[in-house]
N, C-alpha and C positions, 0 to 999 in steps of 0.2 A: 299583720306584718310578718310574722312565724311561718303561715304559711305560702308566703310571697317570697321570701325567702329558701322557703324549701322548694319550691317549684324551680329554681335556680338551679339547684345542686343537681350533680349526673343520677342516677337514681344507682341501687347497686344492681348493676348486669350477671352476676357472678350466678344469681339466683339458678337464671334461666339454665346454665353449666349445669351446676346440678340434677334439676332438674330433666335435662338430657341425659346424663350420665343413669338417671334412675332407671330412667324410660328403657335405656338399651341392657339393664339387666334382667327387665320385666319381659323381652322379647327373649333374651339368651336362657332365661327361667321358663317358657315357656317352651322356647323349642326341647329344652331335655326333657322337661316333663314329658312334650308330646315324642320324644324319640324311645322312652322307657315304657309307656304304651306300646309298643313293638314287641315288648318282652323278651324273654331270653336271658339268658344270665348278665348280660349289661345290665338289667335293671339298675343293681346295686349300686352301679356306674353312674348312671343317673339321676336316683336319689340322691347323691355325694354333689352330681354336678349341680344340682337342684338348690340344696342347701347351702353351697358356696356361692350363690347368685342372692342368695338370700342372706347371708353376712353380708356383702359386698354393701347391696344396698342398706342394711342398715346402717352402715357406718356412712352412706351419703345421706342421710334423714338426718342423721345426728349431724350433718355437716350443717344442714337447710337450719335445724329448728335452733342450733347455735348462733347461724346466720343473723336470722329473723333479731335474736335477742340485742345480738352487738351491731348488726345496721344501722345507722341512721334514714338513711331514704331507703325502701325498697318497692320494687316494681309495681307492688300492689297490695290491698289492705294485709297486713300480717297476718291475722287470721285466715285467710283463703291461702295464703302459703301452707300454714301449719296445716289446713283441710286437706289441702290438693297436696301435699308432699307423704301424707297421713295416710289417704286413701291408696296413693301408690305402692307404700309402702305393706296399706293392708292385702294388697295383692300380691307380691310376693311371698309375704305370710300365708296367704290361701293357698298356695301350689306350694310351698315347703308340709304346711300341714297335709296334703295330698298325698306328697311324698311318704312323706312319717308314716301315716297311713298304711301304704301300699306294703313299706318293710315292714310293717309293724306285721300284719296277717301273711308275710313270703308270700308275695302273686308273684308268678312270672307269666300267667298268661290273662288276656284281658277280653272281654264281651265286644264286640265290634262299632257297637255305638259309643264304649268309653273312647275308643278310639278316633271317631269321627267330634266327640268331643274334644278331644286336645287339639285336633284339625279347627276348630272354632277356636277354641285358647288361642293358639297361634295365632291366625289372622285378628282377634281381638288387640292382640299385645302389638301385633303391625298398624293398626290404627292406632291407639295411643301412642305408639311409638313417633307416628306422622304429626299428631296432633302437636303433641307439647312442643320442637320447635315450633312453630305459629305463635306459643304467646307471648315472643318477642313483638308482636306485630299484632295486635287482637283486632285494629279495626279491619287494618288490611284483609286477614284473613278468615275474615266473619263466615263467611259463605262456606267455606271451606270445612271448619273448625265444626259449624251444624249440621254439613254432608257428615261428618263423620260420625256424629252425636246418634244422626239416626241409624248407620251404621250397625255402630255399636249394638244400638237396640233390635234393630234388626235381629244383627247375632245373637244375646240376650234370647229373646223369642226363640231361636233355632235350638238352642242349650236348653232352653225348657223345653221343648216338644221330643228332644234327642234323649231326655233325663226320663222323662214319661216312657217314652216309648222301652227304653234301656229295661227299668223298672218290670215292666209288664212282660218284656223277655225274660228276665230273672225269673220271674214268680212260673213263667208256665214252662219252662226249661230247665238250667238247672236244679232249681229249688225242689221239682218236684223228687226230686232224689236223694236233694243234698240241702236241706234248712239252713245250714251255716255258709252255705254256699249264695243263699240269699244273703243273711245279713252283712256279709261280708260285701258283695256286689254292690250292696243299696250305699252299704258305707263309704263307696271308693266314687258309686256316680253323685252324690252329695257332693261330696268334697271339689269333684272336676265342676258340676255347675255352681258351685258358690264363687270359683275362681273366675268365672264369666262374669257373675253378677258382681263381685267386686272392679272388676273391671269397666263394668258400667258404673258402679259409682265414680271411678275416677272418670269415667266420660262426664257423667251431671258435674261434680266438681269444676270441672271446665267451660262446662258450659255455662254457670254459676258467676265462673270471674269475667266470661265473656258480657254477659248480661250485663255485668253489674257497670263494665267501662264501654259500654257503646250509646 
């Protein structure tokens, strides 16, 4: 009866809001990141713009998992909220810690593959960006939602073979001159491809709730 009853109730939409709102700080956090790869004394500029994208959304997570608590219906099991709001969130933590990073050692100028890595970030955080409106609509936009999934991994893939390659430049370039020069380098392309592979997790996450309502 309980739950003939709830299937009744409007479910809460407000979710999905949020949820959008995170998405579009995960792209605005990407693009500074990828614009402070450019180097030059902006950097510091975009470390700042970095870590304000990165407050932003954490006060929409703490919107979500407030949400989740005091809902009665919401769109989808609670748990894969708290997952999929969790993961987005762990990604703009991965490009603040990048950030951190980068002040932390004063770079102002960067290896050319870190580069073509935040060009990956960006287009990653453009598809997540695409995806999450759709899960107002999961059956509708099934097809869509797994074009993206592979996407995603797609890029994933590109980010690894761009991290390898980067590495391997390090070691037989700078490094041969300058040792800290390496660990410094290995420390900054870690940090840009974990920001990919989190971004893939919030892909799986997605694709996870899609599964589970189709």
């Amino acid at each position: 009866m309980l739950n003939w009853f709830q299937a009744l109730l409007p479910k809460e939409d407000r979710f999905f809001g949020l949820f959008e709102a995170h998405a579009e700080t995960l792209k605005a956090g990407a693009v500074s990141l990828r614009n402070l790869l450019n180097g030059g004394e902006a950097v510091p500029l975009y470390c700042a713009e970095v870590a304000a994208h990165e407050n932003a959304a954490d006060d929409i997570t703490r919107d979500v998992l407030l949400a989740v608590r005091r809902t009665f219906i919401t769109p989808f099991d609670r748990s894969d909220i708290r997952d999929l709001i969790s993961s987005m969130d762990d990604a703009i933590d991965q490009m603040h810690k990048t950030a951190k990073a980068i002040q932390l050692f004063e770079q102002r100028q960067f290896q050319p593959d870190m580069v073509k890595l935040g060009d990956v970030i960006v287009k990653t955080s453009e598809l997540i960006g695409e995806a999450v409106p759709l899960l107002r609509s999961l059956r509708g936009n099934a097809a869509r939602l797994n074009a993206i999934a592979e996407e995603v991994t797609q890029l994933e893939d590109q980010s690894d073979a761009l991290y390898d390659a980067g590495i391997q430049a390090l070691y037989k370039g700078p490094a041969r001159k300058d040792p800290m020069a390496y660990i410094v380098g290995a420390e900054i392309y870690d940090h840009l491809e974990k920001v990919v592979d989190r971004f893939e997790d919030v892909s799986n996450q997605i694709s996870s709730v899609l599964i589970e309502h189709l």
